[in-house]
C-alpha positions as CSV (number, residue, x, y, z in Angstrom):
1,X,26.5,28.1,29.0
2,X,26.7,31.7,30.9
3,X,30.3,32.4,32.4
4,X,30.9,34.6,35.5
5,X,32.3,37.8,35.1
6,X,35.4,38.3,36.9
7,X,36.3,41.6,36.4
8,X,36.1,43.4,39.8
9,X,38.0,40.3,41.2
10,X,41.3,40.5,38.7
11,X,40.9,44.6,39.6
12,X,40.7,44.4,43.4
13,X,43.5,41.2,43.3
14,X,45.6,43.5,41.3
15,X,45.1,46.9,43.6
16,X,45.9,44.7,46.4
17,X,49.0,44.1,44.9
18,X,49.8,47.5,44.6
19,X,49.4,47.0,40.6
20,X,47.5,48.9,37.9
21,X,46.1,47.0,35.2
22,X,43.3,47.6,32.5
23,X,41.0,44.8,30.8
24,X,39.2,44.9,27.9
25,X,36.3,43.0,27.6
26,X,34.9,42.9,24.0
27,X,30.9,44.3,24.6
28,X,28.2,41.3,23.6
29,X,26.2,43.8,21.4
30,X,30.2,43.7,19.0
31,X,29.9,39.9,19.4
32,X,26.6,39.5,18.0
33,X,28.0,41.7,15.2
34,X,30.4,39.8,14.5
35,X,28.7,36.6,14.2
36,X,25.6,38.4,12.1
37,X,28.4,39.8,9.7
38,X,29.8,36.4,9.4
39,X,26.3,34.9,8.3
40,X,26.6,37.7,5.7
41,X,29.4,37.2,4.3
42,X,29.0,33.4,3.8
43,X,25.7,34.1,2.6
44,X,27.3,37.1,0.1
45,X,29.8,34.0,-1.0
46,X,27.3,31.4,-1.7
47,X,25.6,33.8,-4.3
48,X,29.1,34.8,-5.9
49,X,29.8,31.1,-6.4
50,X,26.3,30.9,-7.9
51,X,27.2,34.0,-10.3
52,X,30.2,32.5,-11.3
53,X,28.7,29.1,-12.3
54,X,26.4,31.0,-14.0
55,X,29.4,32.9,-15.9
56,X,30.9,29.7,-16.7
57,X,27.8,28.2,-17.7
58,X,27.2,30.7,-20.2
59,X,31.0,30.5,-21.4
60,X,30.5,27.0,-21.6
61,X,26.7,27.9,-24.0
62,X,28.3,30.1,-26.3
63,X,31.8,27.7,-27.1
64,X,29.0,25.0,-27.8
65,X,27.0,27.4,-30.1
66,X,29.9,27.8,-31.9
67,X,30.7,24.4,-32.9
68,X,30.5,23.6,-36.6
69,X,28.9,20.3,-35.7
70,X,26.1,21.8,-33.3
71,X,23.1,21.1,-35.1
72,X,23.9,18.0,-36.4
73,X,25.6,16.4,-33.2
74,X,22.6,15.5,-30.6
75,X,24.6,15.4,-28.1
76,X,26.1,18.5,-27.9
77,X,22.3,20.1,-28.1
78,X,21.8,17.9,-24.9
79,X,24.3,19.0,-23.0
80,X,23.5,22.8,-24.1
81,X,20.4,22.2,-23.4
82,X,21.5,20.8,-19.9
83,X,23.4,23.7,-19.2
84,X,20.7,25.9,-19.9
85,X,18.2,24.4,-17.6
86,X,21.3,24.4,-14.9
87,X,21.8,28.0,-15.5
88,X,18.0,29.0,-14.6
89,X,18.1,27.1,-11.4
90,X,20.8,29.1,-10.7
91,X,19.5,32.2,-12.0
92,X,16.5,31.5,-9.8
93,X,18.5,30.7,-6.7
94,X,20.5,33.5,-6.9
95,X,17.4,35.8,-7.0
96,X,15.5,34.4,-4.0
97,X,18.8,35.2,-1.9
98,X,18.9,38.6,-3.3
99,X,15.4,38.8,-2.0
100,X,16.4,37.8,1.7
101,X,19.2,39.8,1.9
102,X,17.4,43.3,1.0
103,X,14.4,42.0,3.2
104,X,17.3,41.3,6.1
105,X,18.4,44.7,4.7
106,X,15.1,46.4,5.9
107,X,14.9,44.5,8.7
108,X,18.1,46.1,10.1
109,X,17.5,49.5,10.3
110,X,20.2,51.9,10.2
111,X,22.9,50.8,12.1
112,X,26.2,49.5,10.7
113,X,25.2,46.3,9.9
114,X,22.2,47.8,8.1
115,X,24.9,49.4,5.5
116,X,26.7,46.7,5.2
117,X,24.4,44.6,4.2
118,X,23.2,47.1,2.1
119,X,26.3,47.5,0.4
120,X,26.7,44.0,0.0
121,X,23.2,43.7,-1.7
122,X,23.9,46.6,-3.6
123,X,27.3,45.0,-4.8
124,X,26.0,41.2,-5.3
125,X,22.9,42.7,-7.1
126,X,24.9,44.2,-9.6
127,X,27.2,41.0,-10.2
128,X,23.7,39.3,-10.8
129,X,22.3,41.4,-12.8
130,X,25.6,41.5,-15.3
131,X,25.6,37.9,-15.4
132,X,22.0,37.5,-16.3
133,X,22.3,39.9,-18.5
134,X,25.0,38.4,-20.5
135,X,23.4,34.4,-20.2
136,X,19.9,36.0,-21.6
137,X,21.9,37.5,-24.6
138,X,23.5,34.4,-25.1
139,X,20.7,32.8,-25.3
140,X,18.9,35.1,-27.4
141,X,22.1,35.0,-30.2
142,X,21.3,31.3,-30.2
143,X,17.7,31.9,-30.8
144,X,17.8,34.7,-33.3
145,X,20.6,32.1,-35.1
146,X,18.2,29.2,-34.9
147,X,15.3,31.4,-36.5
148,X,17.5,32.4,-39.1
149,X,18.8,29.0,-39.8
150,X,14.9,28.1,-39.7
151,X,13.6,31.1,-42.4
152,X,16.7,30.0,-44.9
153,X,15.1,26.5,-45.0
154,X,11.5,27.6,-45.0
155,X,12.5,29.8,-47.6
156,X,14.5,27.3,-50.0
157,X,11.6,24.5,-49.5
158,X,9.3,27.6,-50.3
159,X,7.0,26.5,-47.4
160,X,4.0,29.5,-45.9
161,X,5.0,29.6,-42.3
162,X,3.9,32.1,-40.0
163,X,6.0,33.6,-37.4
164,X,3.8,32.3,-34.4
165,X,4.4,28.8,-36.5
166,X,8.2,29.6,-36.2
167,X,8.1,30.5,-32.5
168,X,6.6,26.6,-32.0
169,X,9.4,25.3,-34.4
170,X,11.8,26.4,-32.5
171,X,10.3,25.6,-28.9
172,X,10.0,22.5,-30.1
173,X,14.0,22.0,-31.5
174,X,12.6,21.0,-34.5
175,X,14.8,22.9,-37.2
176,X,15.1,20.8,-40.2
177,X,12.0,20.9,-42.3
178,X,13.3,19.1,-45.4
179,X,17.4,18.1,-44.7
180,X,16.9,14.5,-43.0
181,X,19.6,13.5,-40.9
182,X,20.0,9.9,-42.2
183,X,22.9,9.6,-39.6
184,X,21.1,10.4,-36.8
185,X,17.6,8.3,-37.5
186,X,20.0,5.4,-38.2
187,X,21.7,5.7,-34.8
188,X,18.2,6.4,-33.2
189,X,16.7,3.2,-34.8
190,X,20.1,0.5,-33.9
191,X,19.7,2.1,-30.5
192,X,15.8,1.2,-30.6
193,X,17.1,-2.2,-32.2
194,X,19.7,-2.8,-29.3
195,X,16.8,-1.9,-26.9
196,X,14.6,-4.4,-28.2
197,X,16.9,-7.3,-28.7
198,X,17.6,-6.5,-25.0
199,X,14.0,-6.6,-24.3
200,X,13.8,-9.6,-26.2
201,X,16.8,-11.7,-24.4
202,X,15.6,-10.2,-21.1
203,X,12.3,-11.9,-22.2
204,X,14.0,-15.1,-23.1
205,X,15.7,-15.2,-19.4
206,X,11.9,-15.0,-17.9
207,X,11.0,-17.6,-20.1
208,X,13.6,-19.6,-19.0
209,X,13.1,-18.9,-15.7
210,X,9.4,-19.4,-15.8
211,X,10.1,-22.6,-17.1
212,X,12.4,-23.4,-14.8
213,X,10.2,-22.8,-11.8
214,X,7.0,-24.8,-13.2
215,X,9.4,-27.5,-13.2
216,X,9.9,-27.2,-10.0
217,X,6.3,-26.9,-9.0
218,X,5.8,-29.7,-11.0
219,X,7.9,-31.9,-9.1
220,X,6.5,-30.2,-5.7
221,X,3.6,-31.6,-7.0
222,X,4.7,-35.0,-7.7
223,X,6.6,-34.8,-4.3
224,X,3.6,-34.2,-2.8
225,X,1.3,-36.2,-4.2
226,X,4.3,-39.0,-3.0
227,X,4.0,-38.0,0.3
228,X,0.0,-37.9,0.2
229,X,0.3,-42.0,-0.1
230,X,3.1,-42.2,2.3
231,X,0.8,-40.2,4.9
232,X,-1.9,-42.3,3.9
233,X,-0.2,-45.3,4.5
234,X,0.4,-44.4,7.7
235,X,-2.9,-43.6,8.4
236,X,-3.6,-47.0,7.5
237,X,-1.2,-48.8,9.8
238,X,-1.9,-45.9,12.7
239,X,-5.7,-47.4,12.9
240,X,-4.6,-50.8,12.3
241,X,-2.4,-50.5,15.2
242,X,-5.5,-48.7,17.3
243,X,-7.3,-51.8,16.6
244,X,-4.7,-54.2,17.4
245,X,-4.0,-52.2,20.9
246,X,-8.0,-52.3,21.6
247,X,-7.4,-56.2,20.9
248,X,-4.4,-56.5,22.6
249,X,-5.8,-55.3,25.6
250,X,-8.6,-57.6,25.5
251,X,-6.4,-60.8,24.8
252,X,-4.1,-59.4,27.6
253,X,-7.0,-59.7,30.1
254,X,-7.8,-63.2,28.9
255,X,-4.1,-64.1,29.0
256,X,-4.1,-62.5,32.4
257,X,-7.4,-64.6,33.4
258,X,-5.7,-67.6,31.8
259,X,-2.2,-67.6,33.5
260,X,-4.4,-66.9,36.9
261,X,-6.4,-70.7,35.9
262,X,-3.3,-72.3,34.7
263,X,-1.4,-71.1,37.9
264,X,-4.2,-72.5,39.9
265,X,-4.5,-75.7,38.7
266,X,-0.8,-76.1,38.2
267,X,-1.0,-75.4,42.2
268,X,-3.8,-78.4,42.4
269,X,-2.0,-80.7,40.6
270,X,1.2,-80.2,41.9
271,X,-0.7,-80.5,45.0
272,X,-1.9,-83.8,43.9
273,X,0.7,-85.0,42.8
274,X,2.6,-84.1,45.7
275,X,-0.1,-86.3,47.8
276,X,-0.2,-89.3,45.4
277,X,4.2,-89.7,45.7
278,X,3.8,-89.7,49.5
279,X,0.9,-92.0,49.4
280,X,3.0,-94.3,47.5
281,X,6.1,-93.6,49.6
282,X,4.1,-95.0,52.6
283,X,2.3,-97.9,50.0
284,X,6.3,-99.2,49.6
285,X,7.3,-98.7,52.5
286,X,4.2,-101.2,54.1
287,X,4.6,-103.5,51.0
288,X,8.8,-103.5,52.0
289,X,7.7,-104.3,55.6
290,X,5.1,-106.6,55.0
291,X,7.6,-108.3,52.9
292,X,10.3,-107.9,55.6
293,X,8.2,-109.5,58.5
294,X,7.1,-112.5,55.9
295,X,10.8,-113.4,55.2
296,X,11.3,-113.0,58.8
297,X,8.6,-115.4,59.2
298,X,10.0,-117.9,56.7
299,X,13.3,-118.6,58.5
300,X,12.0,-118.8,61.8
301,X,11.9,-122.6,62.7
């Protein structure tokens, strides 16, 4: 974000108030400096902290070296052997910043940030250079006593070994030519032991677990199977019923046709009957009043 530059206001507000004042305003081009000097120096830093890793590391290489138990103690040639391959990543990561900065030296030209980052490649070379110097000769003691180590066996076994032969020996870490380190092959073979019965228990969980799951597919099986005849079964009685609805339907039409008959000819004979109590309510009543008038007949005089 660009901010306004208020200069000839604070001058004019402070002439107006009769006042004198001076500001001083920092130039962009000493900013950009600034910032560009910063990068360098953090850049410079990072590649000291790698130098001084490397110093360690190398402190570290030759204290190891040193150790009466070295060469028989696989561990410790492990972690030498670690360090060693840490102290060339270094090595190689302090170089390719050397690189940028002399390229960002060229790059500059000759103003003052040219020099200094000359001067601080020219400084932060030099610190590289010693320390490299000093990890390569470590490195090449422990060689040169390796080889040695290596000719004083070839030589008591009275083996014909070339020097190319040598160089391969010792690429390879293999220095003992005759001297087996029972110790060593022992702990190697209980550690292949442990890593088997390991295998082997880890094979007996699978097992188990196999096992274990055909079970289970085994009564999935059955449980299906169960379920097959239950499905069938309902299959069954699902078409039964079908029929018995299609039949239903039919005997619902005759029972509807028969209630419609019986209906009718309850109807008829209620109608008849209905017609036979009145004709006998009118047979009584002339039989009462025939019988009336003959009794009336009979006591007349």
């Amino acid at each position: 974000m660009r901010s306004k530059d208020r200069l000839h206001e604070l001058r004019r507000l402070a002439s107006s108030k009769g006042q004198e004042c001076e500001v001083l305003v920092e130039p962009p081009a000493t900013r950009h400096l600034h910032a560009h000097l910063d990068d360098l120096l953090r850049e410079v830093e990072q590649i000291r902290g790698w130098v001084q890793e490397l110093e360690s590391n190398t402190r570290l290489i030759r204290r190891l070296h040193s150790d009466p138990t070295y060469h028989n103690d696989k561990q410790l040639q492990e972690q030498l052997d670690a360090l060693v391959t840490r102290s060339n990543a270094l090595g190689s990561k302090a170089l390719g910043a050397l690189r940028q900065l002399e390229a960002r030296g060229r790059e500059a030209g000759g103003g003052l940030e040219a020099r200094v980052v000359r001067l601080q490649y020219c400084a932060t070379r030099r610190l590289t250079s010693d320390a490299l110097h000093r990890h390569t000769h470590a490195l090449q003691l422990l060689k040169d006593y390796q080889l040695s180590l290596l000719k004083d066996q070839i030589n008591i076994a009275n083996l014909a070994i070339t020097d190319e032969e040598c160089e391969q020996l010792l690429e390879s870490n293999n220095v003992s030519l005759f001297v087996d380190n029972l110790r060593a092959e022992t702990a190697e073979a209980r550690l292949a032991l442990r890593e088997a019965e390991a295998r082997r228990d880890e094979l007996h969980r699978v097992e188990a677990s196999l096992n274990t799951v055909r079970d289970l597919f085994t009564q999935l099986a059955h449980l299906v199977a169960a379920q097959q005849e239950h499905l069938d079964s309902v299959e069954y009685f699902a078409s039964q019923a079908t029929e018995h609805v299609e039949c239903g339907g039919q005997e619902l039409l005759k029972g509807t046709i028969s209630r419609k008959r019986a209906k009718k000819e309850h109807l008829v004979m209620m109608t008849i009957n209905r017609n036979m109590t009145k004709a006998f309510i009118v047979l009584t009543a002339t039989y009462s009043q025939q019988n009336g008038l003959r009794a009336l007949d009979q006591t007349r005089p």
